[in-house]
Each structure stands twice: as structure tokens, then as C-alpha cells.
C-alpha positions as CSV (number, residue, x, y, z in Angstrom):
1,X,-63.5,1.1,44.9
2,X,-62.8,2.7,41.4
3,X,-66.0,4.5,41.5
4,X,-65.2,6.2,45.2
5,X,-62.0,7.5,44.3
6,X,-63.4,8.8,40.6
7,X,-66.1,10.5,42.6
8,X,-63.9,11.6,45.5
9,X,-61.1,13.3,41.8
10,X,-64.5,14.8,40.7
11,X,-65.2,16.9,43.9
12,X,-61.6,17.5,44.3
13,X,-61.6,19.2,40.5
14,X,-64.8,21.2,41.3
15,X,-63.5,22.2,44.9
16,X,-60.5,23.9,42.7
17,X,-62.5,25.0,39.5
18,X,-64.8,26.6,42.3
19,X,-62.4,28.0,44.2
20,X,-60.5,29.6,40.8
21,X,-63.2,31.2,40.2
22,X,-64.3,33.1,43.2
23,X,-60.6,33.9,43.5
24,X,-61.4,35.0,39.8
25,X,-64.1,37.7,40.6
26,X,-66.1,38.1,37.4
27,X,-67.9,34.2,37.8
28,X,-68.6,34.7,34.4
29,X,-66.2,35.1,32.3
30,X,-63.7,32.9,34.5
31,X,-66.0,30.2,33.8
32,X,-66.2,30.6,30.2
33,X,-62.4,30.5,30.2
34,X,-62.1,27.3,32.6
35,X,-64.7,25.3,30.0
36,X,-62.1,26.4,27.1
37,X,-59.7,25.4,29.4
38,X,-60.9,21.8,30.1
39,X,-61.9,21.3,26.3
40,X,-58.8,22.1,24.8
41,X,-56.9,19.6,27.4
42,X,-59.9,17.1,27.1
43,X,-59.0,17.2,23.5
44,X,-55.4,17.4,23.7
């Protein structure tokens, strides 16, 4: 049951991160940002 719901968090993050960026525009550099993003708070 543990794995279900971490798999079901993990498409819920990559709906959003998706989402953020085509709301974003430039793919690119949005995606660059959201992988600082989530290292910085991965290390925090």
C-alpha cells in the first residue's frame, strides 16, 4: 500500500512540475530553475 501511494505523490509532483512549466513558456530554463529548486529543498 506504501508503494501505491508513493507512486500515485510521484505523478502528482510531475503532473505539477509539468504543468509549471508549460505555464512557464521557455521549457528550458523553467526546468533548470525547478531542478535548483528541488535540490536546494532536497538538501535543506
Amino acid at each position: 500500500m506504501r508503494g501505491v501511494s508513493f507512486v500515485f505523490s510521484f505523478i502528482v509532483i510531475w503532473y505539477l512540475v509539468n504543468f509549471h512549466l508549460l505555464k512557464l513558456g521557455s521549457s528550458e530554463v523553467g526546468f533548470f530553475r525547478k531542478i535548483k529548486y528541488v535540490q536546494s529543498f532536497a538538501i535543506a
